[in-house]
N, C-alpha and C positions, 0 to 999 in steps of 0.2 A: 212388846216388839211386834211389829209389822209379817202379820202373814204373808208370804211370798204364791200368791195361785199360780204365776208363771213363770217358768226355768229353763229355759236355753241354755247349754254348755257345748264347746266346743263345735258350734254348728256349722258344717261346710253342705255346700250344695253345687255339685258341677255336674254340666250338662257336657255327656258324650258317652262314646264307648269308650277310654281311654280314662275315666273318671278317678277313678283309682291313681293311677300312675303322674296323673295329672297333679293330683292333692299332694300327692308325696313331693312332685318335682318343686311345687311351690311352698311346701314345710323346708324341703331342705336345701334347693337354690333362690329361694326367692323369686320368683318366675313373678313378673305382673300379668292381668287379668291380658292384654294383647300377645305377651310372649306364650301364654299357656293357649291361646287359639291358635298361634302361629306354628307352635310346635304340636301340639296334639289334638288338634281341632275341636277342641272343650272349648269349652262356654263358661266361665267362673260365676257361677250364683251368688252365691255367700261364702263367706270365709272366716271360719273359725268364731261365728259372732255365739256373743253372751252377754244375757240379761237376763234380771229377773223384774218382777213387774209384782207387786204390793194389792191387796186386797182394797176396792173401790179408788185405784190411782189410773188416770191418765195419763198416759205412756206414747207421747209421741215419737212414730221414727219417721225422721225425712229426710230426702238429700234430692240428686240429680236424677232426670228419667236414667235409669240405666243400672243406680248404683245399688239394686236386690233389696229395695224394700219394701215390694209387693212380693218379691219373690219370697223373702224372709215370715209375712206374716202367715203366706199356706203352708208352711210349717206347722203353725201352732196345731192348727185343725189336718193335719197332715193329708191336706189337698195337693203337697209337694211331698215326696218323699227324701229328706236327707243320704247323702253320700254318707254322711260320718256325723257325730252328736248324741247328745240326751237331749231329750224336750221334756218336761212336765206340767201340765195343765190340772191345776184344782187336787195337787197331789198323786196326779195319775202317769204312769210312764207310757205317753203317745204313743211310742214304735215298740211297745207290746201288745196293742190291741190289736184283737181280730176283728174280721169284715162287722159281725153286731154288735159288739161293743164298742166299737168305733163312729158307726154310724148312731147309736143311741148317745155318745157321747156328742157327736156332733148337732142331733136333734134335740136334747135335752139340756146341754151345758155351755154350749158354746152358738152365738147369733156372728152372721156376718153381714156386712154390707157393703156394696159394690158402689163404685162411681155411677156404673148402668147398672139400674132397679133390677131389669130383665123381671117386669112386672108383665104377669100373663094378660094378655091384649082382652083375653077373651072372659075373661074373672072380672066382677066387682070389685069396689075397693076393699068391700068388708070381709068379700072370698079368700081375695090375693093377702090380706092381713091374716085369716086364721088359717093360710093353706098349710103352715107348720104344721098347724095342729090337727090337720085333715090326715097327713102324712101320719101323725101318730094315733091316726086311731079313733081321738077326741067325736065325742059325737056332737051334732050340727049346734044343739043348743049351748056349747060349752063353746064350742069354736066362735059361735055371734058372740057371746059375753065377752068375752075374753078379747075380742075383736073391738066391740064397743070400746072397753074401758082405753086399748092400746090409742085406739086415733082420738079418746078424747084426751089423753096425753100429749099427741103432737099436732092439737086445736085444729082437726079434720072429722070433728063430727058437724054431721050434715050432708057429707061426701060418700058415705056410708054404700049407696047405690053407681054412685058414678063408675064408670069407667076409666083405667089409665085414661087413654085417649082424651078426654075432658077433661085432664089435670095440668095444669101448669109442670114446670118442671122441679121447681122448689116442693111443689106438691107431693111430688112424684118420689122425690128424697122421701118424708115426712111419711110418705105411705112404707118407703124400704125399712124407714127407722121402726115403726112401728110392726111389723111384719119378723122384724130381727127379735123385739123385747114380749113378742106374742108367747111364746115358749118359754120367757121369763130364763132366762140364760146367767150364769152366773160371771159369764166373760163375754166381753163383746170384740168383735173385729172388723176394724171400721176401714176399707184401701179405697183413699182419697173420696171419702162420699160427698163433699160439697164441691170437688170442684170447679165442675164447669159451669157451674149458678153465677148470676150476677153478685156484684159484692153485697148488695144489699141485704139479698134472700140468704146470700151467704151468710153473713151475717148474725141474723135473724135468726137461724137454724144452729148455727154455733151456739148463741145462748139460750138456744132451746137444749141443745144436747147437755151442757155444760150442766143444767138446769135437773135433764130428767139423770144424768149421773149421778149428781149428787145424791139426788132423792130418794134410787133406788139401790146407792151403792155397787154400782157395777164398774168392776174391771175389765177396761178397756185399751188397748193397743190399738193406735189411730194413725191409719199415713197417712203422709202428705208433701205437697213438694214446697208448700209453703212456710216460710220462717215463721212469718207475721201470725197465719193460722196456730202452727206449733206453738208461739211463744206463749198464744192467747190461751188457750186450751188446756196445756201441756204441763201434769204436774213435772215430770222427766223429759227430757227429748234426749233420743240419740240418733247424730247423724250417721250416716253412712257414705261412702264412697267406694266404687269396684268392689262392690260384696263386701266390703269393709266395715264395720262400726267406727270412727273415727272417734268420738268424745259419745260420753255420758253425763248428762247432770241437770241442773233444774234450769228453767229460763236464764237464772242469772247466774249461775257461774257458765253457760254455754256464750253469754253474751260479753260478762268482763272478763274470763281468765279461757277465751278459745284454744285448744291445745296447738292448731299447730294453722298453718296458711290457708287451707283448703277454709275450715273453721269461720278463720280471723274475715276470710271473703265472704261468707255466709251475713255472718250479723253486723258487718259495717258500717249500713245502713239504716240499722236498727235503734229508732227511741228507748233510751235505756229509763226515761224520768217514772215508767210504772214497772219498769224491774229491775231496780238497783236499791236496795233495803239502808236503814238509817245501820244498823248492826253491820254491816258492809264497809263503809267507811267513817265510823264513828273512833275516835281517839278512846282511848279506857282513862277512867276518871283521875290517876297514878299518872296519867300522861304530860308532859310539858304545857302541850294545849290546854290543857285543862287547871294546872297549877295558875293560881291570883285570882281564880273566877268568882266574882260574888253570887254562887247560885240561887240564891234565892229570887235573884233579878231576872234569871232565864226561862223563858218556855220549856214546857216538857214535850216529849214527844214518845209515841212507845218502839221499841226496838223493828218491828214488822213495818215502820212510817216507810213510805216512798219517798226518791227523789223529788216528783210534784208536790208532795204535801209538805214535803221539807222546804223548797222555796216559797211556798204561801206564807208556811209560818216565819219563814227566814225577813218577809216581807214586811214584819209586823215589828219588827226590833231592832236594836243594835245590838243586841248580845247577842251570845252562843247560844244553843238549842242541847238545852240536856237530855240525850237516850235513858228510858227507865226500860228494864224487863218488865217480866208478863207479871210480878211483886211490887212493881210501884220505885223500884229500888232503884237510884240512878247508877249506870253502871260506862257511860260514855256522855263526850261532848263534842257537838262537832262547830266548827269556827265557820263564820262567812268563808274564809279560802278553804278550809277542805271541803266546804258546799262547792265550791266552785269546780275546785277537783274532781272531785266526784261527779259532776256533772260533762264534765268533757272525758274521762276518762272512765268512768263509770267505777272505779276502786280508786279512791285515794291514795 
């Protein structure tokens, strides 16, 4: 079973004097985030969110500027302090740490990274990469190695000397990236770091992240305001709306089974052909669709096939296309029309 390093329960966050009285009015009249300003002059952060977040999983949360999901992520490193909640990070209870265990936990266990680097103008790259490690202590020849190895990770060796100023701004990411994994952090927090880059570099830097995640197994909570980014990225996405968590779940049940309007607006727009799974709307072999098929006539395909890979091969036959699991074992079939269905609808 999946370690859980991150725990959010019952997280509210309002901003005012009236905080208190505010949270209650919205437990038990229902208050929305404009009647709780109108009457108590709070500010609704977040509200009541919960999640947990799995050992080396990408956990995207995104919604509309407004709807607390930068507010929600200085939480974890509790840069925001909660009205009401549990948080737990790496098995630790957040809102029982004092001022140095808190700040070692945030020096030692937890990296973040900003949209703006707020790279020191006046540091090198390789300075502004080990300053973590200056902060701890680390002496100078630990801090260069350490420094070396991070930008030859995000292929900025050679930049070593340069200055911010001299850096493109893709660059400029790529020095923040590295700068976050310098302290080798067992969690990362990432609020919106690509996106005001062109799409390209944008890009680029996504399959770099996607890239050094894997590699090093790090657990990461990533915002953004992007679908298209979340979808890519994202083993999880959970929207939000007015401090709200809206849905939780993976690229494709976010995208076929949206919970409610807000949601169904979100991914409308969205190509389902690289995340809608052949296991998604495949018939089971007991199925009507599936009774008279001479399978031995049909292509295989394995349970994890995509929509796209499903009409190449759909392209190749006139029969059904048989689903095996990860055993070889056919266990679905699916026809040209529920190809078709599935394609316009994304669930059959």
């Amino acid at each position: 079973m999946a370690e859980d390093v991150i725990i959010l329960k019952n997280v509210w966050k309002i901003f005012g004097d009236r905080a208190d009285e505010a949270m209650q009015a919205v437990i038990q009249r229902g208050l929305s985030k404009p009647e709780v300003l109108d009457e108590f002059g709070c500010v609704v952060g977040i509200a009541d969110c919960s999640f947990t977040v799995t050992r080396g999983e990408i956990f995207c949360v995104m919604g509309l500027s407004g709807s607390g999901k930068s507010t929600m992520v200085r939480h974890l490193n509790r840069l925001i302090e909660p009205t009401a909640g549990e948080i737990s990070v790496l098995g630790k209870d957040m809102l029982s740490l004092g001022g140095d265990a808190l700040r070692e936990m945030r020096a030692m266990h937890i990296g973040m990274v900003f949209q703006h680097m707020a790279l020191l103008p006046h540091r090198t790259v390789r300075d502004n990469v080990g300053f973590p490690l200056q902060v701890r202590g680390e002496p100078k020849s630990k801090r260069w190695e350490v420094s070396q190895k991070c930008l030859n990770m995000v292929n900025l060796d050679g930049y070593e000397d340069r200055f911010p100023r001299e850096l493109s701004g893709g660059m400029q990411q790529r020095v923040g990236l590295a700068r976050a994994l310098a302290s080798d952090p067992a969690v990362l927090l990432m609020d919106e770091p690509f996106s005001a880059l062109d799409p390209l570099i944008r890009r680029q830097l996504q399959d770099q992240f996607m890239a050094l995640s894997n590699e090093l197994n790090k657990t990461t909570v990533f915002i953004t305001h992007d679908l298209d980014e979340a979808i890519r990225i994202g083993h999880r996405i959970a929207i939000m709306k007015d401090g709200r968590i809206v849905q939780v779940g993976t690229p494709e049940e976010i995208v076929t089974n949206p919970a409610d309007d807000y949601v169904k607006d979100f991914v409308e727009g969205i190509s389902k052909l690289k995340l809608v799974f052949a296991r998604s709307i495949m018939q089971p072999m007991d199925s009507d669709d599936a009774a008279g098929i001479e399978l031995s006539s049909c292509p295989r395909a394995a349970d994890g096939t995509d929509l796209d890979q499903l009409i190449d091969i759909a392209t190749t036959t006139e029969h059904p296309i048989v689903i095996q699991d990860d055993a070889k074992n056919d266990v679905g079939v699916i026809t040209k029309s529920r190809l078709l269905k599935g394609i316009q609808g994304g669930k059959a």
